[in-house]
LUMLUMDREN-2810 file (N, C-alpha, C; in Angstrom, 1 decimal):
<atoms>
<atom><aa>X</aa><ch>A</ch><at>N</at><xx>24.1</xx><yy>-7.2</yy><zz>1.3</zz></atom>
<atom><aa>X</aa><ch>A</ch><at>CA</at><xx>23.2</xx><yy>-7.9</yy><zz>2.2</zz></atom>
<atom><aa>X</aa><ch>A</ch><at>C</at><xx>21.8</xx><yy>-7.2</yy><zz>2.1</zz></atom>
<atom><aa>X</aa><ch>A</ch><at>N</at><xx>20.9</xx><yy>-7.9</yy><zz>2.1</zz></atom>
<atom><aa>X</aa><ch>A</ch><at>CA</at><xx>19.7</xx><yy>-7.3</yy><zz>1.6</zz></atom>
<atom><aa>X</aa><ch>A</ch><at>C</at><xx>18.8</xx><yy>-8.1</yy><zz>2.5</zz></atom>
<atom><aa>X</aa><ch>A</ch><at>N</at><xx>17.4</xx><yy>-7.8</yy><zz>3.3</zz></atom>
<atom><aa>X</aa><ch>A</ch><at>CA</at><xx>16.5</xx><yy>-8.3</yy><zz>3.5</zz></atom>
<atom><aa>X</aa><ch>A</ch><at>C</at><xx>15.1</xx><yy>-7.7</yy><zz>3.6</zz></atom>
<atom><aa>X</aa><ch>A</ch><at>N</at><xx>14.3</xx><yy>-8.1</yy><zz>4.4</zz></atom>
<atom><aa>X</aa><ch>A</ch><at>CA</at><xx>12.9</xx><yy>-7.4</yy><zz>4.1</zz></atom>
<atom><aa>X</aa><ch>A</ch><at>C</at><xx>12.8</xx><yy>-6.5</yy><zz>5.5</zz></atom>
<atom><aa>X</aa><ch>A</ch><at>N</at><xx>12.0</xx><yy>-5.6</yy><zz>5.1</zz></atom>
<atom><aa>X</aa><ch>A</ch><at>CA</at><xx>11.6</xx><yy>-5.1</yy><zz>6.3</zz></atom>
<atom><aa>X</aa><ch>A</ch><at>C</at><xx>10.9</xx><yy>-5.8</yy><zz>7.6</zz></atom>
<atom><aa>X</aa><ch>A</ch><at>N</at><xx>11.5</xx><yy>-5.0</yy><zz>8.8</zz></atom>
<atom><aa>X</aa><ch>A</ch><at>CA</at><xx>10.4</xx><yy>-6.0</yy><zz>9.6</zz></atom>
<atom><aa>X</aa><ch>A</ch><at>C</at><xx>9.0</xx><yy>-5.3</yy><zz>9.9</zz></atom>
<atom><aa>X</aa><ch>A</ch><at>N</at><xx>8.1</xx><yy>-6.1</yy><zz>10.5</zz></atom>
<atom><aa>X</aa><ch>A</ch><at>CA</at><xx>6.6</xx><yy>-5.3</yy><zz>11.1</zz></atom>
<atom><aa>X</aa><ch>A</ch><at>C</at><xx>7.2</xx><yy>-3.9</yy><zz>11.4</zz></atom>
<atom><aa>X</aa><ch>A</ch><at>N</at><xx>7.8</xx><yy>-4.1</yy><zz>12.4</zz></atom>
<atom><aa>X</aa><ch>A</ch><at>CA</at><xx>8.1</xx><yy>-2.6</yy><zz>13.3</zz></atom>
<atom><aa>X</aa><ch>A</ch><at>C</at><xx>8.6</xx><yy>-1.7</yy><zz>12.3</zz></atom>
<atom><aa>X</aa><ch>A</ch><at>N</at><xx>9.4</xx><yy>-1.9</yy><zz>11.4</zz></atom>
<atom><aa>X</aa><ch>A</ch><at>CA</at><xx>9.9</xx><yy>-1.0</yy><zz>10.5</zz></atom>
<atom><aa>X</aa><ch>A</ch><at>C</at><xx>9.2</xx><yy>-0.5</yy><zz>9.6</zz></atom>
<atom><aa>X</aa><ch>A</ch><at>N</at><xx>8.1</xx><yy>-1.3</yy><zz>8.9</zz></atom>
<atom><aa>X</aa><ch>A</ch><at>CA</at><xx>7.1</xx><yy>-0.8</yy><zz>7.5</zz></atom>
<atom><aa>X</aa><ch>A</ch><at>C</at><xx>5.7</xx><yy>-0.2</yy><zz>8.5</zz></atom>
<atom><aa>X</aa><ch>A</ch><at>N</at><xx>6.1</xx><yy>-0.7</yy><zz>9.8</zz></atom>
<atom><aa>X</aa><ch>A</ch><at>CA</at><xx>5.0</xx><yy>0.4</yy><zz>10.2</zz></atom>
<atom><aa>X</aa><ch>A</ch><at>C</at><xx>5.2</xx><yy>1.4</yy><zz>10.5</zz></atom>
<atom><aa>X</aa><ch>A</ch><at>N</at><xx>6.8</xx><yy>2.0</yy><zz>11.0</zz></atom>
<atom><aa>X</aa><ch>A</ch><at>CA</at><xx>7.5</xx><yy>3.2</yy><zz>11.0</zz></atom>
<atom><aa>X</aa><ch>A</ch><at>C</at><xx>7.5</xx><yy>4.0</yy><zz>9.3</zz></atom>
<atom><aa>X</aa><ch>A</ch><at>N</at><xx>7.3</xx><yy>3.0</yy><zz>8.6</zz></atom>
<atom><aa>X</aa><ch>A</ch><at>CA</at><xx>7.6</xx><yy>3.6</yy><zz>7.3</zz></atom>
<atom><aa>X</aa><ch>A</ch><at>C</at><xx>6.3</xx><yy>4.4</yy><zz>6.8</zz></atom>
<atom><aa>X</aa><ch>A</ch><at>N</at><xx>4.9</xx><yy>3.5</yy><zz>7.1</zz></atom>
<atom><aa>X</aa><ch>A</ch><at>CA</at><xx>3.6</xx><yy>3.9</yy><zz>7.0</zz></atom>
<atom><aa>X</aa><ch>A</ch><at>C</at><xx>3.3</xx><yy>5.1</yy><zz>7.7</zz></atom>
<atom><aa>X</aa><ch>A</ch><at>N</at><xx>3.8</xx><yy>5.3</yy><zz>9.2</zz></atom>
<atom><aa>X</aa><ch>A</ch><at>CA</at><xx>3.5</xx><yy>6.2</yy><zz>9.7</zz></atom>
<atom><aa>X</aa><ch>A</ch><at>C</at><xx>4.3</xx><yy>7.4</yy><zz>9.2</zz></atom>
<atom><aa>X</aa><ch>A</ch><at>N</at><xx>5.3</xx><yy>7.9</yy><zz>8.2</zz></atom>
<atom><aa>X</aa><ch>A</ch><at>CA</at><xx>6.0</xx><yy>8.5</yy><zz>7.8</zz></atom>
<atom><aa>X</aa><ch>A</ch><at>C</at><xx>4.9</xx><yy>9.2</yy><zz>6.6</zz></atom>
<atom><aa>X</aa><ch>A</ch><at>N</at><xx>4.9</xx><yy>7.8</yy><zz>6.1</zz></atom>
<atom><aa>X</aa><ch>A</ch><at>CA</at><xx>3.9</xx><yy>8.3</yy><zz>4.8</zz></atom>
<atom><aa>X</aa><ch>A</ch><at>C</at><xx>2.3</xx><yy>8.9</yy><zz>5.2</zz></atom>
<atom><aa>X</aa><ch>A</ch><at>N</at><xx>2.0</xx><yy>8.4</yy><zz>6.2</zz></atom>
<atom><aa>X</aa><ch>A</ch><at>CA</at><xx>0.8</xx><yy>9.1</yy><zz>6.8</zz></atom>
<atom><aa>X</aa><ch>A</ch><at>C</at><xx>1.5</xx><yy>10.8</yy><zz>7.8</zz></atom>
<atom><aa>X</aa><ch>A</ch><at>N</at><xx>1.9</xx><yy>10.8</yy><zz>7.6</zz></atom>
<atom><aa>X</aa><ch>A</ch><at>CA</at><xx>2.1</xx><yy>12.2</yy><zz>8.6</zz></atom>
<atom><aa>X</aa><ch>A</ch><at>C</at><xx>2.3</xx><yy>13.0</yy><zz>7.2</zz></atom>
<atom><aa>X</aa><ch>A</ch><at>N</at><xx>2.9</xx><yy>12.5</yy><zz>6.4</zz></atom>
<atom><aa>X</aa><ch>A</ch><at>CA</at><xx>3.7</xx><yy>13.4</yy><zz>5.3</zz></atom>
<atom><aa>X</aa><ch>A</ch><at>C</at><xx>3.1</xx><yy>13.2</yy><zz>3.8</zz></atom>
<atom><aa>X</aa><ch>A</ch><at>N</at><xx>3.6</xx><yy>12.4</yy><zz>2.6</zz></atom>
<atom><aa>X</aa><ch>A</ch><at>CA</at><xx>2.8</xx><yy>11.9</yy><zz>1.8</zz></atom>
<atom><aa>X</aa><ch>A</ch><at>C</at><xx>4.3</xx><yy>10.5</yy><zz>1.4</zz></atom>
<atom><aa>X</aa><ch>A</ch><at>N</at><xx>3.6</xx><yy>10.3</yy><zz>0.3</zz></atom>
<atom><aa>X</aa><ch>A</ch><at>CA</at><xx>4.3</xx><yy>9.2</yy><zz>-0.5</zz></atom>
<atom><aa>X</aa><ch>A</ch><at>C</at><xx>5.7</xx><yy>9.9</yy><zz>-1.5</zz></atom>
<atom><aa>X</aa><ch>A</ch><at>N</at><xx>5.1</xx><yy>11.1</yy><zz>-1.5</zz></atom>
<atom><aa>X</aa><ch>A</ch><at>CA</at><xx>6.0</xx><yy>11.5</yy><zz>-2.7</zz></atom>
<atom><aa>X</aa><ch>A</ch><at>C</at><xx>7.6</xx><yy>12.4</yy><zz>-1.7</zz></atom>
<atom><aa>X</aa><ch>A</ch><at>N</at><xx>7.0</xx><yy>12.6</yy><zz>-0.5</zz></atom>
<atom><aa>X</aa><ch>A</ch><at>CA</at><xx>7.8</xx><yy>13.5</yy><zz>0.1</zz></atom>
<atom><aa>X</aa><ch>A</ch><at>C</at><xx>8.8</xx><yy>12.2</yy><zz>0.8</zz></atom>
<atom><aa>X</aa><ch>A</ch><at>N</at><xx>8.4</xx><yy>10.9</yy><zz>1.0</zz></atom>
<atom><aa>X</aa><ch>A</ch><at>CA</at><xx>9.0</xx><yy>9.7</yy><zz>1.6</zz></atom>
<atom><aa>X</aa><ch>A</ch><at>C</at><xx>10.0</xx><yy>9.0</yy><zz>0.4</zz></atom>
<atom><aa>X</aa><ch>A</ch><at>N</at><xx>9.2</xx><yy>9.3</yy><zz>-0.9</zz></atom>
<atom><aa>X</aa><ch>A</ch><at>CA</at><xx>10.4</xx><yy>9.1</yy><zz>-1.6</zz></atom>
<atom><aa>X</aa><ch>A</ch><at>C</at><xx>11.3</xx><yy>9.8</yy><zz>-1.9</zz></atom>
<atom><aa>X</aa><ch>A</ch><at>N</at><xx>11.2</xx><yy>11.4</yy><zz>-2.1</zz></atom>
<atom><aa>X</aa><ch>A</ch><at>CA</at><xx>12.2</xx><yy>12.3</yy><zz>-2.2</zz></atom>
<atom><aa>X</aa><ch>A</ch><at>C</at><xx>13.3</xx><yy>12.3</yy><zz>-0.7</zz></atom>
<atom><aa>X</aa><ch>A</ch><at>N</at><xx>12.6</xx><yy>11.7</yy><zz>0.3</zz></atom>
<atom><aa>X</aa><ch>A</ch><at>CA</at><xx>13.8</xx><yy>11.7</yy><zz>1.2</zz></atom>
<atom><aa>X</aa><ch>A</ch><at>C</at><xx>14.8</xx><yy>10.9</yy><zz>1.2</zz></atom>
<atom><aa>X</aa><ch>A</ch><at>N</at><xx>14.5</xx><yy>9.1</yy><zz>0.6</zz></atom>
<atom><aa>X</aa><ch>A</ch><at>CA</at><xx>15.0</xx><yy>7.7</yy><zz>0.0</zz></atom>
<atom><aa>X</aa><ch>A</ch><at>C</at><xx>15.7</xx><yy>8.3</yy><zz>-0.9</zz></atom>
<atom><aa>X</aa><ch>A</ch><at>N</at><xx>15.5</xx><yy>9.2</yy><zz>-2.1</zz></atom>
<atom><aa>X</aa><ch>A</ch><at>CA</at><xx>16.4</xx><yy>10.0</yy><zz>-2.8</zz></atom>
<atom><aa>X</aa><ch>A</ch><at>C</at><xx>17.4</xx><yy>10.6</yy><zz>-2.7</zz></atom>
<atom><aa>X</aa><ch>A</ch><at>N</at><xx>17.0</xx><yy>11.8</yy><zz>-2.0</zz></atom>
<atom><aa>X</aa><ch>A</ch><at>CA</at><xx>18.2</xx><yy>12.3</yy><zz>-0.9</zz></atom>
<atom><aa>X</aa><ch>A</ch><at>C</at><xx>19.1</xx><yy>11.4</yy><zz>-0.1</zz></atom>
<atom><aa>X</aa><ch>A</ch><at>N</at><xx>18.9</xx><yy>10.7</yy><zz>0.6</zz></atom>
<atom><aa>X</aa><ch>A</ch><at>CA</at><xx>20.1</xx><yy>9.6</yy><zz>1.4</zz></atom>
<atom><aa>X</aa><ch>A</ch><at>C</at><xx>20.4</xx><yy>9.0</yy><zz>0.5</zz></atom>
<atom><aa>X</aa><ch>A</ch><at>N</at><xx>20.2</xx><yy>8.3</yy><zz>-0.9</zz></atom>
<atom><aa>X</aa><ch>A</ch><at>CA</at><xx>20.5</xx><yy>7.4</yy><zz>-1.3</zz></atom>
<atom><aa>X</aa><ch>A</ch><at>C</at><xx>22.2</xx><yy>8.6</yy><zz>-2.3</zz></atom>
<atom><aa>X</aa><ch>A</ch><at>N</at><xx>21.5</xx><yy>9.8</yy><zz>-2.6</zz></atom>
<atom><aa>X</aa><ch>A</ch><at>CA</at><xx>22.7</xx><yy>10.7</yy><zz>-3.3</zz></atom>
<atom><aa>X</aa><ch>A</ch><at>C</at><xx>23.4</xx><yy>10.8</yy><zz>-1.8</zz></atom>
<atom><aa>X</aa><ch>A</ch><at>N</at><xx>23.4</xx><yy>11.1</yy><zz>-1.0</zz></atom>
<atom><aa>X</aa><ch>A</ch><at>CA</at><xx>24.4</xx><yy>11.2</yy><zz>0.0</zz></atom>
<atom><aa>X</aa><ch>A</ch><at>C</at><xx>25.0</xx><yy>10.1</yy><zz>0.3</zz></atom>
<atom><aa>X</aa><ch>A</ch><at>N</at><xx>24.9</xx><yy>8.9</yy><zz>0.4</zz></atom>
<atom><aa>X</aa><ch>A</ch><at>CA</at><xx>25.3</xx><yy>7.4</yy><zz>0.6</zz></atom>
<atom><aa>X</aa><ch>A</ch><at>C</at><xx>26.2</xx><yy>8.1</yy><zz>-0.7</zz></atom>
<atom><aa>X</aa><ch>A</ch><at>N</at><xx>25.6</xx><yy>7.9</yy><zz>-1.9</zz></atom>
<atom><aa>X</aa><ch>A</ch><at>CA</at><xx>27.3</xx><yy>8.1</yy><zz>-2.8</zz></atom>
<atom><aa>X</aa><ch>A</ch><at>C</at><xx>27.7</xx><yy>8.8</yy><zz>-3.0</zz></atom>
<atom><aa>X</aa><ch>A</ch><at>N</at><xx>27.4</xx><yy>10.2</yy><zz>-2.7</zz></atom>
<atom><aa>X</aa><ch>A</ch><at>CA</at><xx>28.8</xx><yy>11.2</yy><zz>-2.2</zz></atom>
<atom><aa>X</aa><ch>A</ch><at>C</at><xx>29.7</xx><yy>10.6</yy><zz>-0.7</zz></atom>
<atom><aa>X</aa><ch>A</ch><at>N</at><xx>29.3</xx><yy>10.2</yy><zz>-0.2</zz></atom>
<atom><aa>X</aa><ch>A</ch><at>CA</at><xx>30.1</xx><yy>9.3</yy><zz>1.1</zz></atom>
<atom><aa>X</aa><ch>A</ch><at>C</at><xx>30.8</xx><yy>8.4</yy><zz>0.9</zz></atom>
<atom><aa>X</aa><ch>A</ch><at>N</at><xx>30.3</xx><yy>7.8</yy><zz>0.0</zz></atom>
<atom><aa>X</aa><ch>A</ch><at>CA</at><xx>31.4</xx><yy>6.6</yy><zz>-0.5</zz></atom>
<atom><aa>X</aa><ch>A</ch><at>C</at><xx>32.5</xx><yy>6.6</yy><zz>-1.5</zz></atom>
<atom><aa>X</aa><ch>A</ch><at>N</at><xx>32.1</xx><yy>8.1</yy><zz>-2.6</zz></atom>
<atom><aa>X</aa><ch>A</ch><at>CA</at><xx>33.2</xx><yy>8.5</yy><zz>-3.1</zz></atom>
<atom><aa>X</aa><ch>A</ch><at>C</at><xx>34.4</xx><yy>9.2</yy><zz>-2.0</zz></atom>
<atom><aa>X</aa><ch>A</ch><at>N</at><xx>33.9</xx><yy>10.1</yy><zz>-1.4</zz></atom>
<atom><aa>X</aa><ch>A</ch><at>CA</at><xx>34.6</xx><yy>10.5</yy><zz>-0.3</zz></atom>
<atom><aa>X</aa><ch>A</ch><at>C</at><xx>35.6</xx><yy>10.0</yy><zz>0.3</zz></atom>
<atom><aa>X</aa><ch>A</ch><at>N</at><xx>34.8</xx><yy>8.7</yy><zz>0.5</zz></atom>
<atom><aa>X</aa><ch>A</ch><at>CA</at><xx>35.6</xx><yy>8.1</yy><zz>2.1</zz></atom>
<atom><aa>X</aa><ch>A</ch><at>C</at><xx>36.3</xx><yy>7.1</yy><zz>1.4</zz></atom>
<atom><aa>X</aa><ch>A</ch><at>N</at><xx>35.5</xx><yy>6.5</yy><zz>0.3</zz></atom>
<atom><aa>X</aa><ch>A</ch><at>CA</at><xx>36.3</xx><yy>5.1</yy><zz>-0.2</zz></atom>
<atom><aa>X</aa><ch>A</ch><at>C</at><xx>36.6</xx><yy>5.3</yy><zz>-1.6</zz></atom>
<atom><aa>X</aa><ch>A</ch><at>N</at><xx>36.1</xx><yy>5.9</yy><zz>-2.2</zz></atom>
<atom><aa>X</aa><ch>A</ch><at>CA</at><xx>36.9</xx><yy>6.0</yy><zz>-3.8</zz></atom>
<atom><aa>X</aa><ch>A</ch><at>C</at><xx>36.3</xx><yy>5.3</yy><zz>-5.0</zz></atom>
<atom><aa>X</aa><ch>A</ch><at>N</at><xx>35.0</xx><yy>4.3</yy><zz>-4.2</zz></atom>
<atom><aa>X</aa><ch>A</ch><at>CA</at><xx>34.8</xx><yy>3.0</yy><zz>-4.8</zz></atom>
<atom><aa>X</aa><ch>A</ch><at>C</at><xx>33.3</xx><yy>3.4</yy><zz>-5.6</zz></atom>
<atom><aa>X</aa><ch>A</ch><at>N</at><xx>33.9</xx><yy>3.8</yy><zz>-6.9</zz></atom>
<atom><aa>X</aa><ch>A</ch><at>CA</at><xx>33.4</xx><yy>4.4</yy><zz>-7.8</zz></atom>
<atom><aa>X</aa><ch>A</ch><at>C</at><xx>32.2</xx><yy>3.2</yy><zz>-8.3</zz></atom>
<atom><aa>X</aa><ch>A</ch><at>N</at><xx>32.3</xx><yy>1.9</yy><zz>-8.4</zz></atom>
<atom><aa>X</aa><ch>A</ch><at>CA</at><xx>31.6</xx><yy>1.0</yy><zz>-8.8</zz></atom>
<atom><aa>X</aa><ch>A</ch><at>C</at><xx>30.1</xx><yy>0.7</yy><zz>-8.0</zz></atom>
<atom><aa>X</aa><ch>A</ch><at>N</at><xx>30.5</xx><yy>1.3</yy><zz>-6.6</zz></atom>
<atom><aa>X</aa><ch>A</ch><at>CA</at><xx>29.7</xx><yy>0.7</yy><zz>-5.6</zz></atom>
<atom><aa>X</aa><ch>A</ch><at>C</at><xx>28.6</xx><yy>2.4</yy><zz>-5.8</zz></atom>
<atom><aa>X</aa><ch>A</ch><at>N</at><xx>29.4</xx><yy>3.6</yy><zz>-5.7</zz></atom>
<atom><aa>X</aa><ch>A</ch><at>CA</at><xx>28.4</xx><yy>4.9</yy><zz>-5.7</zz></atom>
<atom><aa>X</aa><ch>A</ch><at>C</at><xx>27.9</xx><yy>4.9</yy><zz>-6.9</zz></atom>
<atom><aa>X</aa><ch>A</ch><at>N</at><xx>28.3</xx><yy>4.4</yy><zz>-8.4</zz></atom>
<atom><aa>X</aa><ch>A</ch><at>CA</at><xx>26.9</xx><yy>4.2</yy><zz>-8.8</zz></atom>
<atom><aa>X</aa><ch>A</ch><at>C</at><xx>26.1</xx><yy>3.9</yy><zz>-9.1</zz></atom>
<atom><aa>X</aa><ch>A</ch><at>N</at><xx>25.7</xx><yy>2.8</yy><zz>-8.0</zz></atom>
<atom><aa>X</aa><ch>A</ch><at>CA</at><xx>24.4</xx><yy>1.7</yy><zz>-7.4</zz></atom>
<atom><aa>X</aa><ch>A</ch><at>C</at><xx>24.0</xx><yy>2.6</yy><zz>-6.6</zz></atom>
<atom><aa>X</aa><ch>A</ch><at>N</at><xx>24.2</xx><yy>3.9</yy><zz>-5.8</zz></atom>
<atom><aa>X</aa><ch>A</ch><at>CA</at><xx>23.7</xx><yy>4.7</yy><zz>-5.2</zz></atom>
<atom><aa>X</aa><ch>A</ch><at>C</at><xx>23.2</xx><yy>5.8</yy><zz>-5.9</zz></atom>
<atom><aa>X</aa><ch>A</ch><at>N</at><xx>24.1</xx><yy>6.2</yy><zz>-6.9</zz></atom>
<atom><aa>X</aa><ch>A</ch><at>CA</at><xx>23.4</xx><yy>7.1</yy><zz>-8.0</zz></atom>
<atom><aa>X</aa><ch>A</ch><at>C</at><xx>22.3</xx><yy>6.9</yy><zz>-8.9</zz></atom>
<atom><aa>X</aa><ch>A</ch><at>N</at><xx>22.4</xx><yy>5.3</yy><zz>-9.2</zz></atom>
<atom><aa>X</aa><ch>A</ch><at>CA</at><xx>21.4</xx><yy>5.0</yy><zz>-10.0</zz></atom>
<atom><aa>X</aa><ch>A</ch><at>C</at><xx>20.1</xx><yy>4.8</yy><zz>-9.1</zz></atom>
<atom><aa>X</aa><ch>A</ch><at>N</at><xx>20.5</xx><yy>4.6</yy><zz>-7.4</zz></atom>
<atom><aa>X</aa><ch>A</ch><at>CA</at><xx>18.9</xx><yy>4.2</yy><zz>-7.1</zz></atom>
<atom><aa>X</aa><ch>A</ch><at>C</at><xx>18.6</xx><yy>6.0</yy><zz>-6.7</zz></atom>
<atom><aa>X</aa><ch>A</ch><at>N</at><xx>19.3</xx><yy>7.2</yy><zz>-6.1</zz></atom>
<atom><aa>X</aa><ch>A</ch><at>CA</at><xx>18.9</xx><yy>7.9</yy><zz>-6.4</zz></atom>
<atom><aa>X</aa><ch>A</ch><at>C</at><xx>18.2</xx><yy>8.4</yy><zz>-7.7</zz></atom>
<atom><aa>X</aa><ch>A</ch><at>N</at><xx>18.2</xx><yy>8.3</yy><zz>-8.6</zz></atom>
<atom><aa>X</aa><ch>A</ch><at>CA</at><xx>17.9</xx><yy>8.6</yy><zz>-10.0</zz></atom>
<atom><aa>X</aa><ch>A</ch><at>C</at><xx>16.6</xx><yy>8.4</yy><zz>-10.3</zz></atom>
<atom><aa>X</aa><ch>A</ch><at>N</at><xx>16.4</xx><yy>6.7</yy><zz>-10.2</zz></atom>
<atom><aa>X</aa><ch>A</ch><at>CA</at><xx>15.3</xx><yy>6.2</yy><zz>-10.3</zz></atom>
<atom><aa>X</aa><ch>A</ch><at>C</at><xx>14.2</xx><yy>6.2</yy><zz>-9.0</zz></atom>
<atom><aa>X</aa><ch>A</ch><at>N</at><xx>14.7</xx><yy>6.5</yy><zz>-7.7</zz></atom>
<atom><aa>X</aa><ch>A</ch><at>CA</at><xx>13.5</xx><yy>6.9</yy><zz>-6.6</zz></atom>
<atom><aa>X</aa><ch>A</ch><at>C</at><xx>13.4</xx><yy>8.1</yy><zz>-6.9</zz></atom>
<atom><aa>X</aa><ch>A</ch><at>N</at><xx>14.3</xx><yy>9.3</yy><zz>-7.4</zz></atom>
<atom><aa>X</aa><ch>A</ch><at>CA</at><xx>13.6</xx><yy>10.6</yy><zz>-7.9</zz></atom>
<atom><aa>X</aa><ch>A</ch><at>C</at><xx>12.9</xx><yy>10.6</yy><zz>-8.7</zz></atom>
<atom><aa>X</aa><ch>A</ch><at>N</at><xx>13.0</xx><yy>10.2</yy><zz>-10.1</zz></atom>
<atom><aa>X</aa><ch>A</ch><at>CA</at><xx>11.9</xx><yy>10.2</yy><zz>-10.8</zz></atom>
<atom><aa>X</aa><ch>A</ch><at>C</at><xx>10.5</xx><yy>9.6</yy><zz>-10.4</zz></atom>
<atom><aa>X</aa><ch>A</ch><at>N</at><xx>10.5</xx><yy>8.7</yy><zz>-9.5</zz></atom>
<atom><aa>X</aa><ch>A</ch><at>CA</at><xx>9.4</xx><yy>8.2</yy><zz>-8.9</zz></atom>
<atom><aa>X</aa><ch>A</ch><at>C</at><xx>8.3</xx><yy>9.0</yy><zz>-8.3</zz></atom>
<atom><aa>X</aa><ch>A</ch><at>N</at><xx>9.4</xx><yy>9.3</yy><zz>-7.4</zz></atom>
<atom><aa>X</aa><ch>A</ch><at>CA</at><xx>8.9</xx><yy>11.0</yy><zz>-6.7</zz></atom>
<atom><aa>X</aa><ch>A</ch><at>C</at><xx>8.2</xx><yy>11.7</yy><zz>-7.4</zz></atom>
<atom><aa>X</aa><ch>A</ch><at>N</at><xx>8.1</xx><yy>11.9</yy><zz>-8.6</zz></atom>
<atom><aa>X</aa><ch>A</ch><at>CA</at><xx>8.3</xx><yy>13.7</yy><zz>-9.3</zz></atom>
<atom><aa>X</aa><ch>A</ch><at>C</at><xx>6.8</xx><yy>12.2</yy><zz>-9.8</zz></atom>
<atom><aa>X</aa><ch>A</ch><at>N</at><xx>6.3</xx><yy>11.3</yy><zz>-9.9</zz></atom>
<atom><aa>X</aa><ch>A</ch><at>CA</at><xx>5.3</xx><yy>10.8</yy><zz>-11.1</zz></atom>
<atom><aa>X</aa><ch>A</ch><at>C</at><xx>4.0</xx><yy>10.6</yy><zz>-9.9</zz></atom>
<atom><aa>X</aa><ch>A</ch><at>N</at><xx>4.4</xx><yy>10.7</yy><zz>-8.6</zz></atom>
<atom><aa>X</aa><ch>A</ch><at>CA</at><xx>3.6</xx><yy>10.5</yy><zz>-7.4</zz></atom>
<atom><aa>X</aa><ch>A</ch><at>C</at><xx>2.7</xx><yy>11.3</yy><zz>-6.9</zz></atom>
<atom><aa>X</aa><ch>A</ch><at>N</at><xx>1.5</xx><yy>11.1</yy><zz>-7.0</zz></atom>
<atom><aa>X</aa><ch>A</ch><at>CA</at><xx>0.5</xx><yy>12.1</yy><zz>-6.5</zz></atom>
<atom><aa>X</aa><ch>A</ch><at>C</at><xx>-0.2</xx><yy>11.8</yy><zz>-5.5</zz></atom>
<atom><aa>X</aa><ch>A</ch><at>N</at><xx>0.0</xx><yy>11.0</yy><zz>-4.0</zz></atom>
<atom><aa>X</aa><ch>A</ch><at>CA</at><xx>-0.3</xx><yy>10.6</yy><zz>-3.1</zz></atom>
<atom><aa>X</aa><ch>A</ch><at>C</at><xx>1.2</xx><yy>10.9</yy><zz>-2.1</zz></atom>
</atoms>
């Protein structure tokens, strides 16, 4: 299930990125996204699903590391 953010939400997200930076907002989407799939190996075993978590950790880290804002 996927949808878009709402107002309230991408303005909670901007104000994140304004307190902090862009790079530090991704590295934290990084971080939960590797703990989402240690949690799911954990709890559910469902090896197919934590590497759609590992792969988006992967690719929002490297994001991170190319961001200078």
């Amino acid at each position: 299930m996927t949808r878009e953010l709402t107002r309230v939400e991408s303005d909670t997200l901007e104000a994140l990125i304004d307190l902090t930076s862009v790079k530090a907002v991704l590295e934290a989407i990084s971080d939960i996204c590797g703990a989402k799939e240690e949690h799911i190996i954990a709890n559910w075993q469902d090896e197919k699903t934590a590497r759609v978590w590992a792969e988006a950790c992967g690719l929002v880290g490297c994001a991170s590391v190319d961001v200078r804002v």
